[in-house]
C-alpha positions in Angstrom: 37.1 4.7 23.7 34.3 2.2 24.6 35.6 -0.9 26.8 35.2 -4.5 25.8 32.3 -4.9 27.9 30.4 -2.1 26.0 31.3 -3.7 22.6 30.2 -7.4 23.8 26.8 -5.9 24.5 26.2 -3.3 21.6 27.0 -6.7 19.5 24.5 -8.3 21.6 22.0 -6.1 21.2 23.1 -6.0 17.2 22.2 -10.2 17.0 18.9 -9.8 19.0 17.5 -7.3 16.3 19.1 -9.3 13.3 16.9 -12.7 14.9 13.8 -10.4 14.5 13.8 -8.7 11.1 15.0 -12.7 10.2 12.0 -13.9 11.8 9.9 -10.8 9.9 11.3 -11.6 6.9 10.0 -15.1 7.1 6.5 -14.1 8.6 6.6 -11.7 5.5 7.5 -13.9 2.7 4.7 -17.1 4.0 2.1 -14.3 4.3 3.4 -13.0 0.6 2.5 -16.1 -0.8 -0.9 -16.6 0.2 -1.5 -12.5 -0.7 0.2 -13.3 -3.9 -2.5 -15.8 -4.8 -5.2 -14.2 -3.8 -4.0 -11.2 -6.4 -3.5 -13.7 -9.2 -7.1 -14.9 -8.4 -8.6 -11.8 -8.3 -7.1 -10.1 -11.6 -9.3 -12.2 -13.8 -12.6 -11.5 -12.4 -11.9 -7.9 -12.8 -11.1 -8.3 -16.2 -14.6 -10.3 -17.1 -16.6 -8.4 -15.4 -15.7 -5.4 -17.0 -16.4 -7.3 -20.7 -19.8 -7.8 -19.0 -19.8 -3.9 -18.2 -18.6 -2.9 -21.6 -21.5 -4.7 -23.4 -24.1 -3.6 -20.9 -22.7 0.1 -21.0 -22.7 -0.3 -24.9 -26.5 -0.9 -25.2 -27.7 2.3 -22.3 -27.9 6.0 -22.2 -25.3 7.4 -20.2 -27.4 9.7 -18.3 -29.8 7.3 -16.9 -27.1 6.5 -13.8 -25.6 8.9 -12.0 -22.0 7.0 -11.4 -22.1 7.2 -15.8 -22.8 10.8 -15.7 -19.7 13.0 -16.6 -20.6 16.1 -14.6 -18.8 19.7 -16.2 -17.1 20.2 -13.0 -15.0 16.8 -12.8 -11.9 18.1 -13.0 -12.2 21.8 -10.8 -15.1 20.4 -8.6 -15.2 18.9 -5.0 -13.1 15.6 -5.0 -12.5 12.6 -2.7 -9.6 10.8 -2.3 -9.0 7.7 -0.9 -5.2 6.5 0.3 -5.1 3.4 1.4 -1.7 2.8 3.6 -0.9 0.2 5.9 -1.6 -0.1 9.8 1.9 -1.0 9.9 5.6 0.2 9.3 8.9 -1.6 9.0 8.3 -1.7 5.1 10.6 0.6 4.0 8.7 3.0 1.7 5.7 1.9 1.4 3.5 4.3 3.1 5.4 7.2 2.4 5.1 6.8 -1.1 1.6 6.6 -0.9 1.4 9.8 1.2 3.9 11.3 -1.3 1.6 10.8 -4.2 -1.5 12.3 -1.6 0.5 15.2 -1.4 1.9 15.6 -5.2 -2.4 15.2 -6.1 -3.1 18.2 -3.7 -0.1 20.2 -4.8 -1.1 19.7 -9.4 -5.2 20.7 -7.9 -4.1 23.8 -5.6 -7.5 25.4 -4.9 -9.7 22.6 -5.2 -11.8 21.1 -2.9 -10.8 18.1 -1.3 -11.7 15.4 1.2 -9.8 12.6 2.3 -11.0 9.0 2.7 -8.0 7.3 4.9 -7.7 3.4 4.8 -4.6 2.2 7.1 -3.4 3.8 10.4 -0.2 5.0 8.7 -2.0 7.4 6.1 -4.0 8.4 9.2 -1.6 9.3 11.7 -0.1 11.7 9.1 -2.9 13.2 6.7 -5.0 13.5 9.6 -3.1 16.1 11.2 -2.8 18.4 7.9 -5.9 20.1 8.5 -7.8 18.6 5.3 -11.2 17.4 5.5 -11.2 14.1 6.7 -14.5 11.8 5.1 -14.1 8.2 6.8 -11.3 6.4 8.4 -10.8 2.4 7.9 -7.6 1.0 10.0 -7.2 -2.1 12.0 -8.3 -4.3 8.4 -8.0 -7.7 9.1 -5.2 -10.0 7.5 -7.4 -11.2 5.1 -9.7 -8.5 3.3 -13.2 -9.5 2.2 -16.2 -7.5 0.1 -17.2 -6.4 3.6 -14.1 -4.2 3.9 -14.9 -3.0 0.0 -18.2 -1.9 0.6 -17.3 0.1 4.3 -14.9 1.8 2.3 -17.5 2.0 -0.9 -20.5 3.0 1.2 -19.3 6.9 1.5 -17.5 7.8 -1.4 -20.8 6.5 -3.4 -23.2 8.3 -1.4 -21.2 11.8 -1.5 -20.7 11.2 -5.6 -24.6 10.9 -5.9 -25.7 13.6 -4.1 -23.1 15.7 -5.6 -21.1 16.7 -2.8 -18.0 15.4 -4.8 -17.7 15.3 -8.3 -14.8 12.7 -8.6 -13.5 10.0 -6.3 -9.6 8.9 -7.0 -7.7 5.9 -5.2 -4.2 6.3 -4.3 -2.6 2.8 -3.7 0.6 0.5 -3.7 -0.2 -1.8 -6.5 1.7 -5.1 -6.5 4.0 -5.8 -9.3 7.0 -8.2 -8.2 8.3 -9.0 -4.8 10.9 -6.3 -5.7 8.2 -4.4 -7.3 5.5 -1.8 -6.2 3.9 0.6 -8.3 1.8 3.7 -6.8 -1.3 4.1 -9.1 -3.4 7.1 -9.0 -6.6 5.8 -10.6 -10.1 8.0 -10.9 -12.5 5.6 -9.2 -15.6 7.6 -10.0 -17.6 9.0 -12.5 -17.3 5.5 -14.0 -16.2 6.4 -17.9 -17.4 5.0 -20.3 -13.7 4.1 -22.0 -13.4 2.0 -18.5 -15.8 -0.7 -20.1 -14.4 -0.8 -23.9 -13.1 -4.2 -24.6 -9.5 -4.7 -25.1 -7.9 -5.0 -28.8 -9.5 -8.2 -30.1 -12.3 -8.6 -28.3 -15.4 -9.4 -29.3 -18.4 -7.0 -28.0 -20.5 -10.3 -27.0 -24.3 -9.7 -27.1 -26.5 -11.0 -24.4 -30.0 -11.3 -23.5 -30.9 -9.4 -20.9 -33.4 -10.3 -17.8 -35.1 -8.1 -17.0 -33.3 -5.2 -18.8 -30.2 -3.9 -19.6 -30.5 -0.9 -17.6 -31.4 -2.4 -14.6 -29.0 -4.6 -14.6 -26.5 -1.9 -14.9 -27.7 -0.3 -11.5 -27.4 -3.1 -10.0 -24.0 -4.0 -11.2 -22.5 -0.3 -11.5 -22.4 -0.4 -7.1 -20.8 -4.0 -7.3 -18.4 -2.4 -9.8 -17.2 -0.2 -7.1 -16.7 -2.1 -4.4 -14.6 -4.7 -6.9 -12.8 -1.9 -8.1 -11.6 -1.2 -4.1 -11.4 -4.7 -2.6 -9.1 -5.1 -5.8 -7.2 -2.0 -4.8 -7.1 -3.5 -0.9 -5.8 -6.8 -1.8 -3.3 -4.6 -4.1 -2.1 -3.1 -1.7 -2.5 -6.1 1.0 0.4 -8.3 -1.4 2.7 -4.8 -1.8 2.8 -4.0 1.7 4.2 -7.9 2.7 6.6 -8.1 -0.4 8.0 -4.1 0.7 8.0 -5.5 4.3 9.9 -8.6 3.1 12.7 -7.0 1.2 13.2 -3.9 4.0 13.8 -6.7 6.7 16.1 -9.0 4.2 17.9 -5.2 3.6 18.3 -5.1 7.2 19.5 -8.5 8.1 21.6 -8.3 5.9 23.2 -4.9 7.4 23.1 -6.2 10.8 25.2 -8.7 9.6 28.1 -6.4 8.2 27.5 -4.4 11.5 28.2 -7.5 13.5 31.3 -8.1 11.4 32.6 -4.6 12.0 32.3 -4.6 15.4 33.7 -7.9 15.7 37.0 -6.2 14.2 36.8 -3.0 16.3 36.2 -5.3 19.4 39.5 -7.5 18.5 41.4 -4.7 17.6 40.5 -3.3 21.7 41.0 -7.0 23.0 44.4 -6.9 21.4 45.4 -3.8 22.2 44.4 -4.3 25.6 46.9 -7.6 25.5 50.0 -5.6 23.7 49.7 -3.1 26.8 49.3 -5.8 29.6 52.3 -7.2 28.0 54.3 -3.9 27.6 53.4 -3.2 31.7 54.7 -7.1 32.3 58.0 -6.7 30.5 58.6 -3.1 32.0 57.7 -4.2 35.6 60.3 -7.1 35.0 62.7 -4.5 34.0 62.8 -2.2 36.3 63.4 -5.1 38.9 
């Protein structure tokens, strides 16, 4: 039976972690807020600039650029895949559903091959060591990702696509739906498909004129699409990781808590007992006198 002494400083110990994951949680949520905004800001752009995409596409032979072209072997060829994790932990299960997902891709493609592109020293530490091809590795991103970060990451999975040493590139990422909230999405980043550029329900397919022509604007625009299309993913998965982090230190304040109150019981129920014998000892002393 542990002494008084041992309870005083396991409940000790218990309010020293609760004052961190409290302070985490508040780090998390101010951080959340500014990530949140930058999502909110960013969804829109995404969504114009593929309108502009859709009425570019619209008006050019597929063929004439190779992120357009839908090879035969897309879906039994070489692949790349791209997690993106966090450099962090303490957010419950973020990065392992990530990793799940990594692992239920390889497990529906048995056979294939595959290269991974690892963004985030969690996805790193543990895909790294399965003995998989490993393309590029990203960690250490800073608090606030910018198009640099997009086209590092961009930069190899474009060049492999078009010299054909892949024939698809797929993003596996937390994408940020409510503080409560994050969705893994499994998304095929390249060969670009046409249906990615169609204009939603209602939308006009607006007609432009074109300086100096549609088809070189597309080149131009079709790399920039890429990089959006992973800086989006980034600052995704930048807003899910502080909201998961948020919520897994509230869960765990709020257990530290009940510990604290259960081994505040245990600890009286010792301190009494310890009293109801001293007194037992007292009155018998006194009787045997």
């Amino acid at each position: 039976m542990p002494s008084l002494i041992d309870m005083r400083r396991r409940i000790r110990a218990v309010k020293s972690t609760q004052q961190i994951t409290k302070a985490m949680k508040m780090v998390a949520a101010s951080k959340l807020r500014r990530a949140q905004e930058r999502v909110i800001a960013t969804r829109p752009f995404g969504k114009v600039a593929r309108h502009v995409l859709a009425s570019i596409a619209a008006r050019v032979d597929p063929a004439i650029h190779p992120l357009l072209a839908n090879r035969p072997s897309g879906r039994t060829g070489p692949t790349m895949v791209i997690a993106i994790t966090a450099d962090r932990g303490l957010c419950g299960s973020f990065n392992t559903n990530v990793i799940k997902a990594v692992s239920a891709f390889l497990a529906d493609h048995p056979g294939r091959p595959v290269s991974l592109g690892l963004v985030g020293r969690k996805g790193r530490d543990f895909l790294g060591k399965r003995g998989l091809p490993v393309r590029f590795e990203y960690v250490n991103l800073p608090k606030i990702v910018h198009f640099a970060e997009g086209e590092a990451i961009a930069k190899p999975a474009l060049e492999d696509f078009i010299a054909g040493r892949v024939d698809s590139v797929y993003l596996i990422y937390n994408e940020f739906k409510s503080v409560i909230q994050q969705r893994v999405v499994v998304e095929q980043l390249l060969p670009l498909r046409p249906a990615d550029f169609a204009p939603e329900e209602g939308d006009a397919l607006v007609d432009y004129i074109y300086e100096p022509s549609p088809e070189r604007i597309l080149e131009l625009l079709l790399n920039q699409l890429v990089v959006a299309q992973i800086l989006r993913a980034l600052i995704e998965s930048n807003a899910a990781f502080f909201a998961a982090q948020m919520t897994a230190m509230d869960a765990a304040t709020r257990n530290s808590t009940d510990m604290i109150d259960s081994l505040t019981l245990y600890m009286n129920k010792l301190r009494q007992a310890a009293i109801t014998r001293e007194i037992i000892e007292v009155v018998s002393g006194a009787q045997a006198l």
